[in-house]
Steps between C-alpha positions, in 0.01 A plus 500: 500500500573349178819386338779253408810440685688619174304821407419533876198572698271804436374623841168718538327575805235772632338558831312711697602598846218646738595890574315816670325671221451252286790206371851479387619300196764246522670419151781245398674453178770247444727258354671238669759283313756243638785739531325792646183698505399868348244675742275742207258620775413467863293804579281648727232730365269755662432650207679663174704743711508278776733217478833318651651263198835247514642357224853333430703216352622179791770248362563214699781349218827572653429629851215699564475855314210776495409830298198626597287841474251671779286739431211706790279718319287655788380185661258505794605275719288576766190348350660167556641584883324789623654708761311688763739813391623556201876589548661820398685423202361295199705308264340593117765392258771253553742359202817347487665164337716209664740219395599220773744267351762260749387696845576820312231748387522835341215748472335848520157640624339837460194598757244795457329571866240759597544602884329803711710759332472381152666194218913428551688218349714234601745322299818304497693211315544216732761204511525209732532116580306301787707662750500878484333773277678779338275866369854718396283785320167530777351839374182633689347782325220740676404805350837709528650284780711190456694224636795317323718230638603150485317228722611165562343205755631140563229275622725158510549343858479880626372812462673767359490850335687787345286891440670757303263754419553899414163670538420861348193671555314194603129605653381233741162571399480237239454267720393703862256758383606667873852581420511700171864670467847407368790296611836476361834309608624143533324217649772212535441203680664133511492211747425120573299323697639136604382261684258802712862705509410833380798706303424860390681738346252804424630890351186711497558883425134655359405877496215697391194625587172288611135697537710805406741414804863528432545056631836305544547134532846385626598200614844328500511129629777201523518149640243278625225453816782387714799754424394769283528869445256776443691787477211753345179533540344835407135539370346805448153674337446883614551524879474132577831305572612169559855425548751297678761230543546169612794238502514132636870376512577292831253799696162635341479897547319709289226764538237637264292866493138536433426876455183558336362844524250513235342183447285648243789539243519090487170401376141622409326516812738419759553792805724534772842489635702240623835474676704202596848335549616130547802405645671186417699292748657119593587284245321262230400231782405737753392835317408807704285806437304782602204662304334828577256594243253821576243639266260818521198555303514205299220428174462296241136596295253445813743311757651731754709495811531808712856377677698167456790373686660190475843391703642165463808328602686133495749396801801349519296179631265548183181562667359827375231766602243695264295760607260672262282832589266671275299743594216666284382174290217572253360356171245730346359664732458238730761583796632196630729689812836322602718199471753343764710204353752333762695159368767346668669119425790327338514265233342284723235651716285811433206722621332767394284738664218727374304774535255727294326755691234723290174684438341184417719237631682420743652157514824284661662213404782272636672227333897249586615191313757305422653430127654173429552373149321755341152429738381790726293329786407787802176619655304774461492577889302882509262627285221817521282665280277786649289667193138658512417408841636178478801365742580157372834301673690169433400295760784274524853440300419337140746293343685677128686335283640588126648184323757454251233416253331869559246301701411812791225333795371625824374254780185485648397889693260690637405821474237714757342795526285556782312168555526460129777250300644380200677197508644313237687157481828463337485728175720457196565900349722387230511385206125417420357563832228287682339694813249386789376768715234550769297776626276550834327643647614863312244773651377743204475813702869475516519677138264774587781724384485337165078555469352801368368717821148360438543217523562199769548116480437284818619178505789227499666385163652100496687402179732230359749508184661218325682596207760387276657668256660306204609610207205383318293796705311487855317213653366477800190639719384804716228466740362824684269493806332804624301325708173752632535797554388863396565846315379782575471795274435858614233668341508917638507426835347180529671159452344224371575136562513187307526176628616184310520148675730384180782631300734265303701491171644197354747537214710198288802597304620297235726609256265522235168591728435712804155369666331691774175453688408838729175405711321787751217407732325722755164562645399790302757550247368192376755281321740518171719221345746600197719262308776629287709369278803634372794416265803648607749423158375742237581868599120606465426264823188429355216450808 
């Protein structure tokens, strides 16, 4: 900077901020005087095409007034917060000009976008104070489709909105690639929210045709969560329906159709049919309702489920009852069998029973609590897991608990299987977990169904895990102890043994470094010691 008070002060500045693929330019050009300040540059550049720029005129004399001038040329924002996925539609151009003067401001803004189907525009003059926002020409543009209207929101000590848009041949695929088609109708919708009371007024009346499916969207709602209207609800693509009504005046009634013949018409991928109906009861303090829900044939890419049925229903007394059957479960083509869900509670005490029976697995678990003040303390009082030859049970109830924080423990358990156990003390699962387990006395011929038919392992495997998992990565230790033992290996007919008085591994994980030490001794196999070291941050794992 450089200057005078009288002529002002010249402000230049440059910097360089850190960025994937290389950095980003930061630029400032000024002048700041006594009465106000003119802002020449403050950019961000990537690169020639590649820039976002401000500029504008701030006068502090007699109240405080702006003028000021934004321009995004194609910027890639990304290199300065990467995103694991980049999302569907990307901003490329966005210009536009604003003037704030007394609480008042006064503007207009043009946006080019690129989305899965292709480039539409947004654009709009804008007016406003500190209290509530005002767009009374919003014009969406996409290929032939559009959407005009006026939007308004208030923002001031509450929340509030008014939508009145007209769309015409508006194709959803601009910004979900899965739902090409066109849309036309209005889409009104105005309502408050103050102090958590909800007020809605919503006039929805769309029809067209979605994955070459004529589609409908109808919905007609009044009033609020505690007296409130919905007096249409119709929803339609090809054969699939959804439709309904529902009111809540001093009595809640209401009931809602699922008829879904042809799952297939809804999404890339996605199989079936489905058929339902809730019915709506009671009032706003003591709702009631009944859900039946059944499904055939259900897929979605290579998750499918051969029969589902789900029935669910809430009392006058507010204690309800789920129960959940699905028959057929498979991922891939690994068939995972059935599913029996039973839960029964209140708002204060629950339970939940389940049961997977399978191919593969076949496993039971049991689990009550209590809620109070948002903390869910219960036991985990029945638990099974048979898999592969292996029959291991819960010895006795283990303490749960899921805290307000998100904090989710279990108490000190055991677990057997034949004179085998694991036992761990109190575990913490969630967040950042920190584990202890123990292992005994765990007989290796008990995964003969796991070994190739040639071969055999005698012997007894003892083991111990401590591990905690912070967000920094794993640290901790795993120590295995085969003890002696010995394989055999068939050779024709014959089998051969080997015999080994020692078998251990040792292995240290830190977040930066995974240490292990495996050591073999026996009388004629002689003996072998390996250390390894690996770094598990880089995704080459380098060893």
């Amino acid at each position: 900077a450089q200057g005078d008070l009288q002529a002002g002060y010249q402000l230049i500045g440059s910097a360089s901020l850190p960025a994937i693929d290389g950095p980003i330019a930061l630029a400032l050009a000024g002048l700041l005087k006594a009465e106000g300040a003119t802002l020449s540059n403050l950019s961000l550049t990537a690169s020639p095409e590649q820039r976002v720029q401000l500029s504008g005129e701030l006068n502090w004399q007699q109240g405080l007034s702006l003028d000021s001038r934004f321009d995004w040329q194609n910027f890639p924002w990304q290199r300065l917060y990467p995103l694991a996925d980049a999302p569907p539609v990307a901003l490329r151009t966005l210009t536009g000009e604003l003037a704030y003067q007394n609480g008042n401001y006064l503007g207009h803004f043009a946006a080019d976008l690129d989305g899965p189907a292709g480039a539409f525009s947004l654009q709009s003059p804008l007016s406003g104070d500190l209290q509530k926002l005002y767009l009374p020409e919003l014009r969406l543009q996409a290929g032939q489709g559009r959407a005009e209207g006026q939007v308004s929101l208030g923002f001031a000590e509450q929340l509030s909105w008014d939508v009145r848009l007209q769309l015409s041949q508006l194709d959803p695929a601009y910004w979900l690639a899965e739902l090409p088609g066109s849309l036309a109708g209005p889409l009104n919708s105005s309502g408050s929210l103050i102090n958590q009371q909800l007020k809605l007024t919503a006039d929805i009346d769309l029809k067209g045709r979605l994955r070459g499916q004529p589609a409908k969207l109808l919905a007609t709602f009044a009033g609020g969560l505690e007296q409130g209207e919905l007096s249409a609800l119709d929803i339609r693509l090809g054969d699939n329906r959804i439709s309904g009504k529902a009111a809540l005046q001093q009595q809640l009634s209401g009931q809602l159709l699922l008829a879904m013949p042809r799952l297939g018409q809804l999404w890339p991928g996605l199989q079936g049919q489905l058929n339902g109906q809730l019915d709506l009861a009671g009032s706003v303090y003591a709702p009631q309702g009944q859900l039946q829900l059944q499904g055939q044939r259900l897929a979605l890419a290579d998750q499918r489920l051969q029969q589902l049925k789900l029935d669910a229903s809430l009392n006058s007394a507010q204690r309800g009852q789920i129960s959940l059957q699905a028959l057929g479960i498979a991922l891939g083509e690994t068939e995972l069998g059935r599913l029996d869900a039973n839960a029964t509670g209140n708002q204060h005490q629950q339970s939940l029973e389940l049961q997977l029976q399978g191919p593969l697995l076949n496993s039971q678990l049991a689990l009550a609590g209590k809620l109070d003040k948002g903390n869910w303390r219960g036991s985990l009082s029945r638990a099974e897991v048979q898999s592969s030859g292996q029959d291991w049970r819960l010895q006795q109830p283990a303490s749960l608990q899921r805290l307000a924080n998100g904090q989710l423990s279990l108490g000190a358990h055991c677990w057997r299987s034949g004179e085998a156990s694991l036992c761990g003390t109190e575990q913490r699962l969630l967040p950042q977990a920190k584990l202890n387990y123990q292992l005994s006395n765990f007989p290796m011929d008990s995964l003969a169904v796991l070994w190739p038919k040639d071969f055999a392992w005698q012997g007894e495997l003892n083991g111990r895990l401590q591990l905690d998992l912070p967000a920094s990565g794993p640290n901790g230790r795993l120590e295995l102890d085969a003890g002696s033992g010995i394989w055999r290996i068939r050779d024709q007919q014959q089998w051969l043994d080997f015999a080994y008085d020692s078998l251990r591994l040792s292995t240290q994980l830190r977040p930066q470094r995974i240490d292990s030490l495996l050591e073999l001794h026996g009388p004629a196999i002689g003996e072998l010691s390996l250390q390894a070291h690996l770094d598990p941050r880089p995704a080459s794992k380098p060893l």
